[in-house]
Residue, then its C-alpha position, 0 to 999 in steps of 0.5 A: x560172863x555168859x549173862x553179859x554176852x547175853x545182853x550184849x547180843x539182845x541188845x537193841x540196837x545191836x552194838x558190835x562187840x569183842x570177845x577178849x581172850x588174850x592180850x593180842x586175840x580177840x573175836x570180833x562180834x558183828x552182828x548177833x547172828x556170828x555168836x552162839x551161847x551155849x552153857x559153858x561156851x560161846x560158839x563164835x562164826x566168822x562171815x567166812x563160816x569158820x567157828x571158834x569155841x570159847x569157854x567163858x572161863x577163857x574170856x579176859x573181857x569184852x569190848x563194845x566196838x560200835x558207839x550210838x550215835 
């Protein structure tokens, strides 16, 4: 999961995503700069400044949310 976030973030151009946790949560990926990958976690920033820390185990799936023109 971790290599897939990876290229997700790396990807030029960027393409917003979401990180799927559960049936009805799911964190919102707008640009590359509102995640952080660390070992075994993604650290996820909203524009507000709060932060969630999601284990990849945790991850159900992601989901691209902005299409290429």
């Amino acid at each position: 999961m971790r290599d897939q976030i990876a290229r997700l973030l790396h990807a030029r151009p960027f393409r917003s995503f979401a990180v799927e946790v559960d049936a009805d949560l799911a964190y919102s990926i707008p640009t590359a700069e509102h995640a952080l990958l660390a070992r075994t976690v993604i650290v996820i920033e909203d524009d507000s400044g709060y932060v969630d820390i999601v284990p990849y185990s945790a991850i159900r799936r992601l989901r691209v949310l902005q299409e290429l023109e």
